[in-house]
C-alpha positions as CSV (number, residue, x, y, z in Angstrom):
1,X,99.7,150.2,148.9
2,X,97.3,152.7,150.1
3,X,94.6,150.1,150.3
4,X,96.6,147.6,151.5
5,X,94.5,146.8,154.9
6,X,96.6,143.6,156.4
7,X,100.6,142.5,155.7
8,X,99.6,140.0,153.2
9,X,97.8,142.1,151.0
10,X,101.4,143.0,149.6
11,X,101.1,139.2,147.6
12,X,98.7,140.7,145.0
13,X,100.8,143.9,144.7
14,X,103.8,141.7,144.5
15,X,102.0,139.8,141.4
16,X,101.8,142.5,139.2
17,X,105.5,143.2,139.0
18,X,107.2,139.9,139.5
19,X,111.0,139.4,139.9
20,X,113.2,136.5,140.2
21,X,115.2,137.4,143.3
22,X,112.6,138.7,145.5
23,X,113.8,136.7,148.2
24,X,117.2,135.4,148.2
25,X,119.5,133.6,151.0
26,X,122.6,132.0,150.9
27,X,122.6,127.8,150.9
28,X,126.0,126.3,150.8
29,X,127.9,129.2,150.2
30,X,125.8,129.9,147.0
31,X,122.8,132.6,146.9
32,X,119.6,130.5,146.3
33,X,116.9,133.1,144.6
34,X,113.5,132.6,145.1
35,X,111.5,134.4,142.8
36,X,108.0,136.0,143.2
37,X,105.9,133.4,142.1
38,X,107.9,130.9,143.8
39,X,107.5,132.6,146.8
40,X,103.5,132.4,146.7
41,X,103.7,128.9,145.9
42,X,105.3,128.6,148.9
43,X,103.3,130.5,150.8
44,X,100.1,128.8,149.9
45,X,101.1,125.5,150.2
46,X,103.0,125.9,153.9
47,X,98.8,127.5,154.4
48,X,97.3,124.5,153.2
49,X,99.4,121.8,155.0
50,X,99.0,123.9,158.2
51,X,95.1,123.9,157.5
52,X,95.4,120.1,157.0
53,X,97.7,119.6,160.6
54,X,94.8,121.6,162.2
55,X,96.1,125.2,162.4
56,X,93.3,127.6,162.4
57,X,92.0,131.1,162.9
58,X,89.7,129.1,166.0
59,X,87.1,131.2,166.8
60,X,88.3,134.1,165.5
61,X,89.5,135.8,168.9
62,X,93.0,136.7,169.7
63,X,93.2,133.8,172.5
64,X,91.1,131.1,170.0
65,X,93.8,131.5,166.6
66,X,96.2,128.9,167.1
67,X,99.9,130.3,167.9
68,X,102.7,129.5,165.4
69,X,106.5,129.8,166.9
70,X,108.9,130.7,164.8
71,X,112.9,130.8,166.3
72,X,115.5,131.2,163.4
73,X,118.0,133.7,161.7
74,X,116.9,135.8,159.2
75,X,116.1,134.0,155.7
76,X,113.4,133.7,153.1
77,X,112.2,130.6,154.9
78,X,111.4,133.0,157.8
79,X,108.9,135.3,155.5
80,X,107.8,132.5,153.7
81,X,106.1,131.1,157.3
82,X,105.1,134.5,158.3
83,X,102.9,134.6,154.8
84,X,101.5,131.6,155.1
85,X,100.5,131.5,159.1
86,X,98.6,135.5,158.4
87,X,96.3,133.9,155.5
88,X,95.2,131.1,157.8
89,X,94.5,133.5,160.4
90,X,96.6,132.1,162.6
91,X,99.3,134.1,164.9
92,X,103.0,134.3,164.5
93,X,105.2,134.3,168.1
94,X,108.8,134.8,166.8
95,X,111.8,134.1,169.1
96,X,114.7,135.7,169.3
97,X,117.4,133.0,168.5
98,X,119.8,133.5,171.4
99,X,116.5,133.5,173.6
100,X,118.0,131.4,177.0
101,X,115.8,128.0,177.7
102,X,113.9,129.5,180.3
103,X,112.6,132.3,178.5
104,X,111.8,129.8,175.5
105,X,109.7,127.6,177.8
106,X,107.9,130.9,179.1
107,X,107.1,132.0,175.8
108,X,105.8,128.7,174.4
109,X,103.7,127.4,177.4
110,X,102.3,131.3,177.8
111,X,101.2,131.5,174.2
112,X,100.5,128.0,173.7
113,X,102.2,127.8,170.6
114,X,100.8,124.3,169.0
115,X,103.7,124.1,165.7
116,X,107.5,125.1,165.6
117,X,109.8,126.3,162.9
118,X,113.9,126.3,163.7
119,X,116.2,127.0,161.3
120,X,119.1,124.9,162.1
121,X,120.5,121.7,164.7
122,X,121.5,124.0,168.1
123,X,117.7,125.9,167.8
124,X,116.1,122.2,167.2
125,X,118.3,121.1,170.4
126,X,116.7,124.1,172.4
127,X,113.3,123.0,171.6
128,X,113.6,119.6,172.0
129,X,115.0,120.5,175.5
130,X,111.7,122.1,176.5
131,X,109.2,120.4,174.5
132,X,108.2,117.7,177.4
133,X,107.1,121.3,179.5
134,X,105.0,122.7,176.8
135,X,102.2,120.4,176.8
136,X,100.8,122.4,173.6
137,X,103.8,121.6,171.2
138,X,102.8,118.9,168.7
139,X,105.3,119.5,166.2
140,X,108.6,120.5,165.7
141,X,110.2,121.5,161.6
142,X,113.6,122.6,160.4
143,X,114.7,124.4,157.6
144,X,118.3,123.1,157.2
145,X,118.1,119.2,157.1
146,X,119.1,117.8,160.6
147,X,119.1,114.4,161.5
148,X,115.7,113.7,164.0
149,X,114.0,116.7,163.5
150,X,111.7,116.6,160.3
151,X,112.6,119.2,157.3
152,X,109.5,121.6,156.5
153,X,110.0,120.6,152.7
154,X,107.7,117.6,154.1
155,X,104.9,120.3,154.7
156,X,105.6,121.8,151.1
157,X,103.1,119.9,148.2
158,X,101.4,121.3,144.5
159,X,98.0,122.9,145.7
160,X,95.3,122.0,143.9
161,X,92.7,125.0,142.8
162,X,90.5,123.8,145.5
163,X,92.6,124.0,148.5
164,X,94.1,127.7,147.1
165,X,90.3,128.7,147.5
166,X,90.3,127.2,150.7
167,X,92.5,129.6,152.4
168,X,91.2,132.5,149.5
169,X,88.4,132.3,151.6
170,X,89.8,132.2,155.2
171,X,91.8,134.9,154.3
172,X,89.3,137.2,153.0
173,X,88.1,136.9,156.7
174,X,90.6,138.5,158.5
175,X,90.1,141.6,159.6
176,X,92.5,144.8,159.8
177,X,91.9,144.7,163.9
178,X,93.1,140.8,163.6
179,X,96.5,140.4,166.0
180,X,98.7,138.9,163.7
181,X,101.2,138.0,165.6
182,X,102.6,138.3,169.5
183,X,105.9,139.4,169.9
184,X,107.3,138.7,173.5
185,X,109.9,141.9,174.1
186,X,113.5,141.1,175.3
187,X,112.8,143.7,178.3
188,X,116.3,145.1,180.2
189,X,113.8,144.1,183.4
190,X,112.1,141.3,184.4
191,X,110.2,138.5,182.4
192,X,109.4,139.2,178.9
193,X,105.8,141.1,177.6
194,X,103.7,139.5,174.7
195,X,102.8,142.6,172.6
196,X,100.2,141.9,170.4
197,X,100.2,143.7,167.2
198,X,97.0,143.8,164.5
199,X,97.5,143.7,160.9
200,X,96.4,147.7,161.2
201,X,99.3,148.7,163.4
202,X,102.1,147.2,161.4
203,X,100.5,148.2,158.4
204,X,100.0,151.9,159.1
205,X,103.5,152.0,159.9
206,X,104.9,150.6,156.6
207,X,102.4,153.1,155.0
208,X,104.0,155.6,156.9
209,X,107.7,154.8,156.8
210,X,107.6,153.7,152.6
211,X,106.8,157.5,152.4
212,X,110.1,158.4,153.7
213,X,111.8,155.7,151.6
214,X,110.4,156.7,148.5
215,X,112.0,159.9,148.9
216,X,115.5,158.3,148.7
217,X,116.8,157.6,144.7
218,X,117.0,153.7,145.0
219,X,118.3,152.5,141.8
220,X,118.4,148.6,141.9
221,X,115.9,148.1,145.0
222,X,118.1,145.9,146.4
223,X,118.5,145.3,150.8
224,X,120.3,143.8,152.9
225,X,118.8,142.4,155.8
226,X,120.9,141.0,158.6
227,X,118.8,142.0,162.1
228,X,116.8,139.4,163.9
229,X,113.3,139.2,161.6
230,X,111.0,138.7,164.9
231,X,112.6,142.2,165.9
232,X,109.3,144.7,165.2
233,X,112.0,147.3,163.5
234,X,113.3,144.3,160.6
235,X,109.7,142.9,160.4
236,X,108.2,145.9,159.4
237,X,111.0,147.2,157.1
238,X,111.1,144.1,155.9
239,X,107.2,144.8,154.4
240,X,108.2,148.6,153.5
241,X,110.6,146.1,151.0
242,X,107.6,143.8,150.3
243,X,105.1,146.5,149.2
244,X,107.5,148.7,147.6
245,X,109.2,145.9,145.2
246,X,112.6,145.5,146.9
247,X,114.4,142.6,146.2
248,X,115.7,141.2,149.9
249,X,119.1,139.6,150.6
250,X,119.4,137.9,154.2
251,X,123.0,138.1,155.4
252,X,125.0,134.5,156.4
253,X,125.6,135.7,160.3
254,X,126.3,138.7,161.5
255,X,130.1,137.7,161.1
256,X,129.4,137.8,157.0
257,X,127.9,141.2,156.8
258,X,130.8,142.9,154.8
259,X,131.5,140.1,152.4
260,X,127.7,139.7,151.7
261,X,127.7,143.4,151.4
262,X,130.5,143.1,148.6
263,X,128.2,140.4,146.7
264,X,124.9,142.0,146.9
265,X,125.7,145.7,146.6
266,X,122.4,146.8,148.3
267,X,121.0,150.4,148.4
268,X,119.5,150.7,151.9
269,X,120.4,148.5,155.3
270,X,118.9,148.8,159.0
271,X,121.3,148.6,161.2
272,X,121.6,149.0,165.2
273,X,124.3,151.4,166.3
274,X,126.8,149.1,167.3
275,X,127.1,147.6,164.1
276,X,128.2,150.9,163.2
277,X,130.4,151.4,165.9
278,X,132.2,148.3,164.8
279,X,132.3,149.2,161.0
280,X,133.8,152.5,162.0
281,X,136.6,150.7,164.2
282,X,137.3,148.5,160.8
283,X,137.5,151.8,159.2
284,X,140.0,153.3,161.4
285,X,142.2,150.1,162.1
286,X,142.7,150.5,158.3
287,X,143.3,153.7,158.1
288,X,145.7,153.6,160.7
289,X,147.9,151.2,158.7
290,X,148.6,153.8,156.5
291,X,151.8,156.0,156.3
292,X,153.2,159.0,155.0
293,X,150.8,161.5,153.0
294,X,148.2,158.7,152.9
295,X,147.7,158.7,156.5
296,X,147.6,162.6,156.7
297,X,144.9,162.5,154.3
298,X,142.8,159.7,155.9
299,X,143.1,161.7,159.2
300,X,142.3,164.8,157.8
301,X,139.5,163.1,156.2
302,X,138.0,161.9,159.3
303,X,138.3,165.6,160.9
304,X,136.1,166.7,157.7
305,X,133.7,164.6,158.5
306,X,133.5,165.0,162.0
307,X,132.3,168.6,161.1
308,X,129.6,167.7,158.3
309,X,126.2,169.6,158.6
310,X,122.6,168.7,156.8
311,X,122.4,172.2,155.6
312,X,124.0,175.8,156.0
313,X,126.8,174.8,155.1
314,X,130.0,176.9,153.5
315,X,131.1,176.6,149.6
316,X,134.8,176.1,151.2
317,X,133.4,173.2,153.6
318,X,132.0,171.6,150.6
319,X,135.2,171.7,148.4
320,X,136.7,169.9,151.2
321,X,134.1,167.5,151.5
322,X,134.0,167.1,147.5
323,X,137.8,166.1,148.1
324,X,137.8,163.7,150.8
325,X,134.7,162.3,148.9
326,X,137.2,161.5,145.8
327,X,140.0,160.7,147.8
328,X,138.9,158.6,150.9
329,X,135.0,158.1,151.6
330,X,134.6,156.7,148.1
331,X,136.5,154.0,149.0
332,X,134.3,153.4,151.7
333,X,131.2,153.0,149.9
334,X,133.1,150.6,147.5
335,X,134.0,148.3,150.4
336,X,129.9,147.7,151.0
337,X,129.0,147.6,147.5
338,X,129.2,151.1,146.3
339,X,125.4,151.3,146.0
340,X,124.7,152.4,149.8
341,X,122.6,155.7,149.9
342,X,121.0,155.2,153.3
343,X,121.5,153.0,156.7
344,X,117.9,153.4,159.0
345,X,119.4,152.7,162.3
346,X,117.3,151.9,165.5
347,X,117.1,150.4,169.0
348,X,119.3,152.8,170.8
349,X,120.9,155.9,170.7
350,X,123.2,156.8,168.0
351,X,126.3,158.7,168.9
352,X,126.6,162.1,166.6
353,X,129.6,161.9,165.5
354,X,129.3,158.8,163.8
355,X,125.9,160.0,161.6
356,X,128.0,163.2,160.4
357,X,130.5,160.6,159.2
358,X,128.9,157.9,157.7
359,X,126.3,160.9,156.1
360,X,129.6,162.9,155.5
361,X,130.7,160.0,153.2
362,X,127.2,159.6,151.6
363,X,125.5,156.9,153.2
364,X,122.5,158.5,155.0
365,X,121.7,157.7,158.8
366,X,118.6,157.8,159.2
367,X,118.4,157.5,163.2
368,X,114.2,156.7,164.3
369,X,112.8,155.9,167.3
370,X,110.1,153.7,168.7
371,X,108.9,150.4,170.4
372,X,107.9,147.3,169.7
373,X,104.4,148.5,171.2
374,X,104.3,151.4,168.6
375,X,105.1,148.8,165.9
376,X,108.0,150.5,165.7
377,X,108.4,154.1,164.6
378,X,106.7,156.8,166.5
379,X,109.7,159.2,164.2
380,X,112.7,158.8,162.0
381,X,114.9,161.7,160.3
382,X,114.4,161.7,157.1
383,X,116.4,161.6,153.3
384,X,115.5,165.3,153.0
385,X,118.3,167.3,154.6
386,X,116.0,169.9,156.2
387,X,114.0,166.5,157.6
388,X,116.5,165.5,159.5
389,X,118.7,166.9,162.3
390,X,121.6,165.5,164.3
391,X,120.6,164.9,168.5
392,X,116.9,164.2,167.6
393,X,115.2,161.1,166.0
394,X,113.4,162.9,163.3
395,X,110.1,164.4,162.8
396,X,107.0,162.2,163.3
397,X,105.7,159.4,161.1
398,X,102.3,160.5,159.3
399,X,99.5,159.4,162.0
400,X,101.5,159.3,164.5
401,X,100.9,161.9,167.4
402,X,102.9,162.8,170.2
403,X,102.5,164.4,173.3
404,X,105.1,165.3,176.4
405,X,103.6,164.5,179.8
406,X,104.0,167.2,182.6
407,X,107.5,164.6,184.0
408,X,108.7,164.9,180.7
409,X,108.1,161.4,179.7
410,X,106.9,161.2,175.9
411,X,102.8,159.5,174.8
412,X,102.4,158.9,171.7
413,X,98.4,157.4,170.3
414,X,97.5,156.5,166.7
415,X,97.1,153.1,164.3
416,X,100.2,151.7,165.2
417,X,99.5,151.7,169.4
418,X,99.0,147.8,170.2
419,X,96.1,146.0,170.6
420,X,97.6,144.8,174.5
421,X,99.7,143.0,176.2
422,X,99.0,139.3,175.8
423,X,97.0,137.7,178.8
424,X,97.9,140.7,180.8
425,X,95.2,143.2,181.2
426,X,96.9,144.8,184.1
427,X,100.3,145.6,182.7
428,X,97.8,147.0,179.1
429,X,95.9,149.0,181.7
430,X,98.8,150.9,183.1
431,X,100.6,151.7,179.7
432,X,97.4,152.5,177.7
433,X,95.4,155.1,178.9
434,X,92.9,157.1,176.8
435,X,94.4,155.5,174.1
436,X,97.9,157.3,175.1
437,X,100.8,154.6,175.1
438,X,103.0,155.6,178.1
439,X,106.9,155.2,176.2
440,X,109.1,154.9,179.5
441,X,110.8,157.4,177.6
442,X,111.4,161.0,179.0
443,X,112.1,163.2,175.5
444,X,111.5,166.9,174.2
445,X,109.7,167.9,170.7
446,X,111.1,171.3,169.3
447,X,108.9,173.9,167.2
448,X,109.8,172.7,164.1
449,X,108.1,169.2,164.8
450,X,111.5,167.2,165.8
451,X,111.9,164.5,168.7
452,X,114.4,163.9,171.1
453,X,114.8,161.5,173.9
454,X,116.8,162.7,176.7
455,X,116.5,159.3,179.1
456,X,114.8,156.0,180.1
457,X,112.0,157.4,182.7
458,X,113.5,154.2,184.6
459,X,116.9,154.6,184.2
460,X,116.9,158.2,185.6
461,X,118.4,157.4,189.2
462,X,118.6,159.5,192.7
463,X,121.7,160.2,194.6
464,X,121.7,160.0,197.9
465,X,121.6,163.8,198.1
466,X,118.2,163.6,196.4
467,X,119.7,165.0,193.3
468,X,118.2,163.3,189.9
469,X,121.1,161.8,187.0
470,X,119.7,160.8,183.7
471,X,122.8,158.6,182.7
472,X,121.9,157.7,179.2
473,X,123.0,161.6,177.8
474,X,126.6,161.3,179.8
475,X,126.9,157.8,178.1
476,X,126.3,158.8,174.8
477,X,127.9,162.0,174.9
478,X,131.4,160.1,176.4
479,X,131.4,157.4,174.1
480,X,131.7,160.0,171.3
481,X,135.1,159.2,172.5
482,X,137.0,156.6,169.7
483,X,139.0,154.9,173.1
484,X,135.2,154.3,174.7
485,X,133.2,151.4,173.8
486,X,130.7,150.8,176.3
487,X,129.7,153.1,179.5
488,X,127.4,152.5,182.4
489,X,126.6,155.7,184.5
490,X,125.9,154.6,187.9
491,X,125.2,156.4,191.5
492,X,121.7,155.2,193.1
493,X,121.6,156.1,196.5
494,X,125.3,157.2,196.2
495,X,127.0,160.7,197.2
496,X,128.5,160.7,193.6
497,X,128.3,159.4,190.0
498,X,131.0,157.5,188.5
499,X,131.1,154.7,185.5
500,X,132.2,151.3,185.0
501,X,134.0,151.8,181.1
502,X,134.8,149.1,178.5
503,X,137.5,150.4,176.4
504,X,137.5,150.1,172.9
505,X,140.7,147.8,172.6
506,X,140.8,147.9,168.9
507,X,141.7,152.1,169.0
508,X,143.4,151.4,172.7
509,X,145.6,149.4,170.9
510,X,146.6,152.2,168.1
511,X,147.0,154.4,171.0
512,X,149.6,152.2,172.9
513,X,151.7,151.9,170.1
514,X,151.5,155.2,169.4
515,X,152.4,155.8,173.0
516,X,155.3,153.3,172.7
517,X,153.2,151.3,175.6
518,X,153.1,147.0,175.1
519,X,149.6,145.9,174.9
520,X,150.0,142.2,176.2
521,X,146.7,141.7,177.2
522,X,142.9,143.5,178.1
523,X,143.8,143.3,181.7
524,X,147.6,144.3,181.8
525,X,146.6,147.5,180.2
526,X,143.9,148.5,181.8
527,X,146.4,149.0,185.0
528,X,149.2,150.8,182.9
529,X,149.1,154.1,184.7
530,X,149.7,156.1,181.5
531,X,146.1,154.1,180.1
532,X,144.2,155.6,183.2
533,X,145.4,159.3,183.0
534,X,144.7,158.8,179.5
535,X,140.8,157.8,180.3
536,X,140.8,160.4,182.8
537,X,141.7,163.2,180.6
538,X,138.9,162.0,178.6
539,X,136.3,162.1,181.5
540,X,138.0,165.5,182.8
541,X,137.2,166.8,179.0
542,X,133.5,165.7,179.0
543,X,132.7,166.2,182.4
544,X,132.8,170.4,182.0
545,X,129.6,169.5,179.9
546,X,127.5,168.7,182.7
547,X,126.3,169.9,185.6
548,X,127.9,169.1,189.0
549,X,126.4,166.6,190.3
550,X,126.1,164.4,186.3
551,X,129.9,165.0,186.4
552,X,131.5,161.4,186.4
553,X,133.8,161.3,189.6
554,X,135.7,157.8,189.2
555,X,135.6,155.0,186.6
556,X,136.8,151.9,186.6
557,X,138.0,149.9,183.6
558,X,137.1,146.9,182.1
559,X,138.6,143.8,180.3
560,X,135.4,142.3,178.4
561,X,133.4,143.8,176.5
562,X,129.7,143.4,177.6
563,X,127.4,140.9,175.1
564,X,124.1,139.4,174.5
565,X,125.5,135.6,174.9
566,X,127.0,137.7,178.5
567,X,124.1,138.0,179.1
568,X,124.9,142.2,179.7
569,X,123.1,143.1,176.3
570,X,119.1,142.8,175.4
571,X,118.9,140.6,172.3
572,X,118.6,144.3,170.5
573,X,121.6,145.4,172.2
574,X,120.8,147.5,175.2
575,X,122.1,147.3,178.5
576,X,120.7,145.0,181.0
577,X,121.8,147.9,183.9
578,X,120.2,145.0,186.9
579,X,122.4,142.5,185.5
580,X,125.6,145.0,185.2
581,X,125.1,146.0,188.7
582,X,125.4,142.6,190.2
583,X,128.2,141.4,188.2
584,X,130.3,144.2,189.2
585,X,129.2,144.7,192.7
586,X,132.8,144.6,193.4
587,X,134.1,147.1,191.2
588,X,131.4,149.2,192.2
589,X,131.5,149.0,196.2
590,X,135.5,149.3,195.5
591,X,134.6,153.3,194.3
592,X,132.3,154.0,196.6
593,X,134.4,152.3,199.9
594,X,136.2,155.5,200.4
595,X,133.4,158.2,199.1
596,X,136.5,160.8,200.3
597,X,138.5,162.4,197.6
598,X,137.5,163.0,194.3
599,X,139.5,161.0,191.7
600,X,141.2,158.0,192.9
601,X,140.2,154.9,190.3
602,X,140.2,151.4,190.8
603,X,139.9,147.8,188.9
């Protein structure tokens, strides 16, 4: 791909070494492959009937192309639409699905998006519902057939040789500096940004990131995909896939991700950690089924793992590894497929001690970081043992450069820095100067090359001692914990920290019955004394890690767990802290009414 200047140039590449599922989806219950050249059929003729319905590349400037808006899960029809709207020259704005009405309508009028693509009846019903405010909108097409919304099939006729030149020749135009599409970030504050990203910046990345895929041994070439597509980090691995001849597999729903697994038997996934987490908790509710010797050696497994190094380690360590390999993680691999050798994970921290064990047991995190500004990846660890270490996200990508401002926050330049922020000069202005993007992100880089973030630059809060508490590294480091889910450090402006806690119910619920304690329901056990001194002990254990004034003083305990459709969680899973704080101003005032004492804990 190395001369490979914009994302479509992987359709010629493509051509030379066709296969029959290089897309494939599920369609009543049945996977419907679409094969390479039926693909590019697709592709072109989607071009042509958008040329013919007045789509264009305008007058060639990022404001003039005519916007495209795409809201959908993840399936070929998705890639298919992204194809065709880069050869016209037109711009792609994606949407995340569980996007609320008001940021839909925000994002359509902003960008002036002229055509929409939904996938199914409720996404067709959100459009509908803000159409009459988006004076722009002229059309609206579904990919499942609905009833009153008209099926993009309609769009889809044989292209004669004359209209296949026609867009040959608009998309010879297009340059490498072209925005090719505007991707309007989630944001954990305030109204979302319309990052606009060339055909350069996403394609350096892919250049750089297939490098460190092509040093893992991927037999069958096979992926799952399963993260929303108009997410920077699936879009662009999704080309790595499309350059490097990967067959893709979109999962059902997030729900289906283990049976689909099971059918597809892919070699690589991207993942975010909290599908992880979940997986894990699978693991472990299993596992704790178990009796007799088979539950010794399941737990004794898990303590292996828990103590797995990339390198230096001991011939004895690796017996025992060899062993729980046979006995236990095999059986862990064969529950996705068997064929696993890597999971890339992104969009928040990664807690340790799950890499060592999913690495432990032969499936490879890869943990990166980056932004949707950097296209994504500014670093990733790598298949190489010595490229990758466990508290950092890896070494940098090839181009990328990094450097640490004097507060600690991280800048990063190189091809895959946006063009902007859409019709905001200002906001550009303040994150881009001298070509330096400005991360948010406060991080270190070692002498042997390797990134770490240490916290948010706006996350990092003041106590009303005037002492600074970077809460993200407490978080993490607690919910290395199994009976901890989710963890907000708080303490702006107060005399002390403390945390509002979701339990992980699943493993709470092991440990009651262990504890011969009756789990009725989320709320009647958060107030069992015997659950609390058991979450203390926990914070007591961690809180020796840190310095006095990081130490968590009180906690209180939560029923639900936090979510995107809550409204808690980003669409990419991070915490909405502004949000959090004003749903549980209660809980919070209730710890900090009586700022005497050290440990008292309330609900």
């Amino acid at each position: 791909m190395k001369n490979a200047a914009r994302l479509f140039d992987c359709i010629p590449i493509q051509a030379q070494n066709p296969q029959a599922d290089m897309l494939s989806g599920k369609v009543n219950g049945e996977w419907k492959l679409y094969s390479t050249a039926e693909v590019h059929d697709k592709v072109y003729q989607l071009a042509v009937a958008l040329l013919n319905m007045g789509i264009s590349a305008g007058d060639g400037t990022t404001e003039g192309r005519d916007k495209v808006g795409l809201v959908s899960n993840g399936r070929p029809e998705w890639m298919i639409v992204d194809l065709a709207v880069q050869l016209i020259g037109a711009i792609l704005v994606p949407l995340y699905p569980n996007s609320s009405l008001k940021e839909i309508e925000q994002i359509l009028i902003e960008a002036e998006v002229k055509i929409m693509f939904v996938s199914d009846a409720d996404l067709c019903g959100k459009i509908n519902a803000v159409k009459d405010h988006v004076p722009t909108l002229q059309s609206i097409f579904s990919f499942d057939n609905l009833d009153g919304c008209t099926n993009w099939q309609t769009l889809l006729k044989p292209v004669s040789g004359v209209d296949k030149n026609r867009v040959d020749v608009i998309s010879n135009q297009i340059k490498t500096d072209d925005v090719t599409t505007i991707i309007f970030t989630s944001g954990t504050t305030g109204r979302p940004k319309g990052v606009m990203l060339t055909h350069k910046n996403i394609v350096s990345n892919v250049y750089g990131s297939s490098q460190v895929l092509n040093q893992i041994p991927l037999e069958h070439k096979k992926a799952l995909s399963f993260l929303p597509l108009n997410h920077i980090f699936e879009k662009m691995c999704t080309y790595i896939y499309l350059f490097n001849g990967f067959s893709i597999y979109y999962a059902e729903s997030m729900d289906t991700i283990g049976p689909n697994m099971k059918e597809v038997k892919p070699d690589i996934f991207t993942a975010v950690p909290r599908l992880l987490e979940k997986v894990f908790e699978k693991i472990m509710i299993e596992g704790n089924k178990l009796t007799g010797i088979k539950k010794k050696i399941f737990l004794w497994s898990i303590e292996v793992a828990e103590q797995f190094e990339h390198t230096g380690r001991s011939a004895w360590y690796d017996a025992k590894l060899a062993l729980a390999d046979k006995l236990v993680y095999s059986k862990w691999r064969a529950a996705i497929g068997g064929n696993v050798k890597a999971i890339v994970v992104g969009s928040s921290a990664c807690p340790i001690r799950l890499e060592r064990i999913f690495t432990a047991a032969k499936m490879v995190v890869l943990e990166g970081y980056g932004l949707t500004e950097t296209s994504p990846v500014i670093s990733v660890n790598q298949y190489e043992p010595h490229k990758r270490r466990f508290g950092t996200v890896g070494p940098l990508l090839a181009d990328v450069q990094v450097q640490i401002a004097e507060d600690g926050e991280i800048l990063t330049k190189g091809p895959s820095v946006m063009a902007g922020y859409y019709k905001n000069p200002d906001l550009t202005a303040e994150v881009l100067q001298d070509g330096w993007f400005h991360t948010g992100d406060i991080g270190t880089i070692d002498l042997d090359g390797f990134l770490k973030i240490t916290d948010r630059k706006k996350e990092i809060f003041k106590t009303s001692g005037g002492k600074y508490v970077a809460p993200v590294p407490i978080e993490n480091r607690m919910k290395e914990s199994p009976l901890i889910e989710q963890m907000m450090v708080i303490g702006a402006e107060k005399k002390f920290t403390s945390a509002l806690i979701v339990p992980s119910y699943p493993n709470l619920k092991i440990w009651c019955a262990q504890n011969k304690l009756n789990f009725i329901s989320h709320q009647q056990i958060i107030d069992e004394p015997a659950v609390i001194a058991q979450f203390q002990a926990i914070i007591d254990a961690f809180n020796v890690e840190f310095n006095h004034v990081e130490q968590v003083k009180k906690f209180t305990l939560l029923p639900d767990e936090w979510t995107i459709d809550g409204g808690e969680l980003t669409p990419t899973g991070k915490m909405k802290r502004r949000i959090i704080l004003e749903k549980y101003k209660n809980e919070i005032d209730s710890m900090y009414t009586n700022e005497i004492g050290n440990l008292s804990i309330h609900h």
